[in-house]
PLY file of the C-alpha trace (Angstrom):
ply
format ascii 1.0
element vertex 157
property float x
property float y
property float z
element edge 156
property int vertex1
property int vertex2
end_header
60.66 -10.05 -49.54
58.61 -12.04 -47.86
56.20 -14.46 -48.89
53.23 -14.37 -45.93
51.41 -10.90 -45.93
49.70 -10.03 -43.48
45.53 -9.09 -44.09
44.32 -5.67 -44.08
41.07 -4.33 -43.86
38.70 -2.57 -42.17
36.71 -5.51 -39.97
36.09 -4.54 -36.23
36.57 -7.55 -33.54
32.53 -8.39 -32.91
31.34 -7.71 -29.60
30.32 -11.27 -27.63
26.99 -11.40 -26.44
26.78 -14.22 -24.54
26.53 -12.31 -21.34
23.72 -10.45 -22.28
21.05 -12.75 -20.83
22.69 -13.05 -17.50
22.68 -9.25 -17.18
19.27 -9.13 -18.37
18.08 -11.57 -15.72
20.40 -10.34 -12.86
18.09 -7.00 -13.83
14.86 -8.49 -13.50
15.53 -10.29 -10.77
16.61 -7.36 -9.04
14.09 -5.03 -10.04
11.42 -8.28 -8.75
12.74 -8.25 -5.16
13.07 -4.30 -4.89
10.02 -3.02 -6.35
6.41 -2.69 -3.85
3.25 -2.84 -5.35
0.97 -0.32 -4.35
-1.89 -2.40 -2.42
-4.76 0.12 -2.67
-5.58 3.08 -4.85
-6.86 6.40 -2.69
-10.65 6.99 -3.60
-11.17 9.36 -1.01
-9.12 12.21 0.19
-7.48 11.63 3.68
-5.61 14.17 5.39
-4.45 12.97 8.73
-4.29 14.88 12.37
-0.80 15.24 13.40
0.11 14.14 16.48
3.52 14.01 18.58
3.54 10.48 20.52
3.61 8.39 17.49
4.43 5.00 17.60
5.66 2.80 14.42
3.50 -0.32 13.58
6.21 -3.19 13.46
4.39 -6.08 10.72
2.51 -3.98 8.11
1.01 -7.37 6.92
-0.89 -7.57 10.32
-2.42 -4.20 9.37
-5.81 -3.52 8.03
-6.31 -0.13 6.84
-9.76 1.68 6.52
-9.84 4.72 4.83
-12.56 7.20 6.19
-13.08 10.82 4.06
-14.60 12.09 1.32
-14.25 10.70 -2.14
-11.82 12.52 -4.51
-12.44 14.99 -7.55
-12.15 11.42 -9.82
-15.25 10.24 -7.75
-17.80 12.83 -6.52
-19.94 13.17 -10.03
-21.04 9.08 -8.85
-20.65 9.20 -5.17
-21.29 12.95 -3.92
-19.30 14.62 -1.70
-20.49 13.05 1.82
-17.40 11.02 3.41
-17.42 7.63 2.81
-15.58 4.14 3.88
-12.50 2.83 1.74
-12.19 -1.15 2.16
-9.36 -2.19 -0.36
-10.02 -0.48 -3.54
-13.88 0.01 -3.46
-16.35 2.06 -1.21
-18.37 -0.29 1.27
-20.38 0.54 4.40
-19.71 -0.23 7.65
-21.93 -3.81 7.16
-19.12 -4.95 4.57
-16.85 -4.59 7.56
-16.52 -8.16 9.05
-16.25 -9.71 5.73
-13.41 -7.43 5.02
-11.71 -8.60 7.94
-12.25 -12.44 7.35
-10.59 -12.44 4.38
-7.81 -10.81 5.90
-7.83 -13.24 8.43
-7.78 -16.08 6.10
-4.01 -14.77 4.53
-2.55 -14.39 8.07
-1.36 -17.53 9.66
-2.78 -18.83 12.72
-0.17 -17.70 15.37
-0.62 -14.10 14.02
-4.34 -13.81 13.92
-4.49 -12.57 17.76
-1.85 -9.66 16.54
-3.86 -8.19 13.77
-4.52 -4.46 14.24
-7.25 -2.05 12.25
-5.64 0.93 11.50
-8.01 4.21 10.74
-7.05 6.46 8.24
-9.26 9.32 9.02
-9.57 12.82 7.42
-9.20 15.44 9.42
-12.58 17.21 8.61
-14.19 14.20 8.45
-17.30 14.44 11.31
-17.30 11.47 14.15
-20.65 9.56 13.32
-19.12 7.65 10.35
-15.93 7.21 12.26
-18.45 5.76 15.21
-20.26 3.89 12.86
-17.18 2.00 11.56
-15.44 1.44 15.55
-19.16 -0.33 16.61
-18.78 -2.24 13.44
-15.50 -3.53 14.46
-16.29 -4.04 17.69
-18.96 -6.27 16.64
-16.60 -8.49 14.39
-14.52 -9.00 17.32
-11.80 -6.82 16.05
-10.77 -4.75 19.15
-7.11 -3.76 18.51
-7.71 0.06 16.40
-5.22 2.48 15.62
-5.62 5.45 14.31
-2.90 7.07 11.79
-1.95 10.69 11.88
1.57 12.87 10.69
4.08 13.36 13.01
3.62 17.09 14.12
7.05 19.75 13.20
8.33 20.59 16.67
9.92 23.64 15.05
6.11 25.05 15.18
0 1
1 2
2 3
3 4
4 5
5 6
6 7
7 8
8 9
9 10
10 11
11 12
12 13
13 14
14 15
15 16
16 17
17 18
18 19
19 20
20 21
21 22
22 23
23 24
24 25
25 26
26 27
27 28
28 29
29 30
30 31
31 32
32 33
33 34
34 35
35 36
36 37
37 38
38 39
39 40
40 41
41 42
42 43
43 44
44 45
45 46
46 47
47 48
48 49
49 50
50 51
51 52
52 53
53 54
54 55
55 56
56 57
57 58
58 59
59 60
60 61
61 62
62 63
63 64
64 65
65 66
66 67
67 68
68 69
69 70
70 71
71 72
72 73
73 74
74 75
75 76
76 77
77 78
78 79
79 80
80 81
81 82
82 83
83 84
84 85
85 86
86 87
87 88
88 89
89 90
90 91
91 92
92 93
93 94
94 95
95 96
96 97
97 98
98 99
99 100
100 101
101 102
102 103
103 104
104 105
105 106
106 107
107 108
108 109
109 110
110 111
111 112
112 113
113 114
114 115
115 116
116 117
117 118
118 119
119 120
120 121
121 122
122 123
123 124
124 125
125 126
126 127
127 128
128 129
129 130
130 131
131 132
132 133
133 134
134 135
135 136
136 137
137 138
138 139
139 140
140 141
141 142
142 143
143 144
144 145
145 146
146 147
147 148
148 149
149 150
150 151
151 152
152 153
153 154
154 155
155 156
């Protein structure tokens, strides 16, 4: 017979994990570059008009938004139920307005600062003298390019 036997046992082949941090950072990396951070979070409940000439807005980082309606369930026990004026994530009133826009200003570079638009989110039940309020604001900062945001209307209605 012979005299070279071969080894038996029960070992499994290990698995190589040298690979693994590659596919962990080709992950990351890829979750980094997909993923949009919410910029503001909704204090007051906005319901928009709809409307059937809607136009797209083409650089969203040109775009202030103010958000005009009354505060949600999470906020009425300290701010009531009269509509307020979002700016970012707190409530301000239409005097924190040009402030709001400077810094806004200050992140835009200086061939974009003529293009920067104020967009309106506006609740539909919300009444016009805040709304006014707010557009005389503006108009006193200088800011004179508004747009209002509404839903595009069903046509099947």
């Amino acid at each position: 017979m012979s005299k070279f036997h071969k080894k038996q046992g029960n070992a499994n082949p290990t698995i190589s994990t040298a690979s693994l941090p590659d596919i962990v950072f080709m992950l990351l990396f890829f979750f980094m570059v997909v993923t949009k951070m919410r910029d503001t979070e909704l204090k007051v409940a906005v319901n928009t008009p709809q409307a059937s000439e809607l136009t797209k807005l083409e650089k969203k980082s040109l775009v202030n938004f103010i958000f005009i309606g009354r505060p949600t369930l999470k906020f009425q026990d300290e701010y009531g139920t009269k509509p307020r004026i979002q700016l970012g994530d707190k409530f301000s009133t239409p005097e924190d307005i040009p402030l709001f826009l400077e810094k806004h200003k200050v992140t835009v570079s200086e061939g974009f600062k003529d293009r920067i638009i104020t967009s309106l989110k506006v609740d539909g039940n919300v009444t016009m003298g805040i709304v006014s309020d707010v557009k005389t604001s503006l108009r006193k900062a200088g800011q004179i390019k508004i747009n209002y945001s509404a839903k595009k209307r069903d046509r099947t209605k």
